[in-house]
N, C-alpha and C positions, 0 to 999 in steps of 0.2 A: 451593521452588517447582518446580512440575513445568509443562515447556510439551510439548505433546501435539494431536495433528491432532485438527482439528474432528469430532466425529462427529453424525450424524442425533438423538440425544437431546439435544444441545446447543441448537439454534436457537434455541427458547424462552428460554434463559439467556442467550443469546450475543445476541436481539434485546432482552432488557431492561439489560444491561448497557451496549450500544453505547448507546442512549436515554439512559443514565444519564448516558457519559460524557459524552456533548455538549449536556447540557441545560441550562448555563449557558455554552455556549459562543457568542460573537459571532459570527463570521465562518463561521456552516453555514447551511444550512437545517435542520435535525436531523429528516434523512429517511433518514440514513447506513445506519438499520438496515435500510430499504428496499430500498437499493441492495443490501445483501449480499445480502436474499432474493432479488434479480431476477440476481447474479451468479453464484448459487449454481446457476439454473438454465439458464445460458449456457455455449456452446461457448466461453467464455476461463477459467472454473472451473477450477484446478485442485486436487482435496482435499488435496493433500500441502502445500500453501501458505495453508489454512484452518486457522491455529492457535490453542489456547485457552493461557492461563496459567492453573495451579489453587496454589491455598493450601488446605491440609487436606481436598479434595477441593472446594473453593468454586471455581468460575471470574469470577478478577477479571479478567482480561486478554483481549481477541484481537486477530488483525490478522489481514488479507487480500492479499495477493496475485494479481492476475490478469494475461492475454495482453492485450498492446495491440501496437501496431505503429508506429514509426516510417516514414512514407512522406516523402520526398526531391518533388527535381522532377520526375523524369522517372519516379516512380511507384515508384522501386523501393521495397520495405518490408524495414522490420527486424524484429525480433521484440525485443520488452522486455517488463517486467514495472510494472504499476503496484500502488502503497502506498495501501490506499484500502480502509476503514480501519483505524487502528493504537486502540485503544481499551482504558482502564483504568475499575476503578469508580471511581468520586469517591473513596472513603473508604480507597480503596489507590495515591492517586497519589499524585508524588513518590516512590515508592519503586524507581526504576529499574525497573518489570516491563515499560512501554512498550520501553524499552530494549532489554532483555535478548529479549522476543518479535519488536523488528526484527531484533536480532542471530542470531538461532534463522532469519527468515524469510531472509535474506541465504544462511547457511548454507547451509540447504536446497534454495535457488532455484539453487543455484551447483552442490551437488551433481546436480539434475536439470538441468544444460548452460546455465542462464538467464546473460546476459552482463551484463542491465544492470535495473536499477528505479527507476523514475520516480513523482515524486510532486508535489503541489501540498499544500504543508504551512508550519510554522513555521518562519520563515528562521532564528532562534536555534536552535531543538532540532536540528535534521535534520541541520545541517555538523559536532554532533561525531562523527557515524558514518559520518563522508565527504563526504559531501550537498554538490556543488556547483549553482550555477545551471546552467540548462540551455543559456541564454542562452551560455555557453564554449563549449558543443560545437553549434551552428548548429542545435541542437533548440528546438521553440517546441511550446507545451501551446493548444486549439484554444478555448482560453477568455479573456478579457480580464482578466487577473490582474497583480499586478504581479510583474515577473522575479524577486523575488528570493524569493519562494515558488515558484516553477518549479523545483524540483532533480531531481537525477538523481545517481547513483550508480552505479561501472562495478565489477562484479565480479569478473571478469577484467580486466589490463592490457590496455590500450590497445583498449578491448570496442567501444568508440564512433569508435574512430579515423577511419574512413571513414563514417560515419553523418551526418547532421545532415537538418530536413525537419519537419513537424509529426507530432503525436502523433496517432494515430489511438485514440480509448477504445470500445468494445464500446458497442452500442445502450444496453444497460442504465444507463448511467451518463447517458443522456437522456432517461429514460421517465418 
């Protein structure tokens, strides 16, 4: 498996796979693939965090990564990274690629300075790559979910230490 930054001749593959993947899924609106196209053309994009998984040059996998912010009480902001989203085709999950493309986006996020990524995901899958609630570190997601799909993930030690405050998400993720 080869995992490799999104490029412009992918969208088309990269919006019928995300469809795929959440189209028996419960708990979406399975609009996800929507969201990528409206975050793809926003100031929290960034390409190096737009990544595909390929099998013999087939793209089963991607995930997304973008800028969100942590704002406190008295306004100050953080800068994080949200998981949004992580996506296999039906007929190649199960096989660790969702896995392996968090663990690729972590990487890279970390190599360009990013401290920490936050997500609203499966409370099973996410805590074996770390993933705790967010509810621990005084961070709260600005949606009525329950806590224990709130995670969050510190790349660096102690990333969040002085942090906590609601999540701020880029317009896109309410259009």
């Amino acid at each position: 498996m080869n995992i490799r930054k999104e490029e412009k001749k992918d969208y088309k593959k990269v919006f019928s796979l995300i469809e795929n993947a959440f189209k028996d899924e419960i708990y979406t609106d399975h609009k996800e693939q929507y969201l990528v196209e409206r975050l793809r053309k926003s100031a929290s994009f960034i390409p190096e965090l737009s990544l595909v998984a390929e099998i013999d040059e087939e793209i089963v996998g991607y995930i997304l990564l973008t800028k969100i912010k942590i704002i406190n009480d008295t306004l100050h902001s953080s800068e994080s990274l949200a998981l949004a989203p992580v996506a296999v085709l039906k007929r190649f999950q199960g096989n660790g690629i969702g896995g392996q493309l968090i663990l690729e986006a972590h990487r890279k996020s970390k190599e360009l300075g990013f401290k920490s990524v936050i997500l609203l995901g499966h409370e099973k899958y996410y805590p074996k790559f770390g993933y705790e609630m967010t509810k621990k570190y005084g961070i709260k997601l600005p949606f009525d979910v329950p806590d224990e799909n709130c995670m969050l993930i510190e790349l660096t030690e102690n990333a969040l230490k002085d942090v906590s405050g609601t999540v701020e998400y880029p317009k896109e993720f309410y259009e």
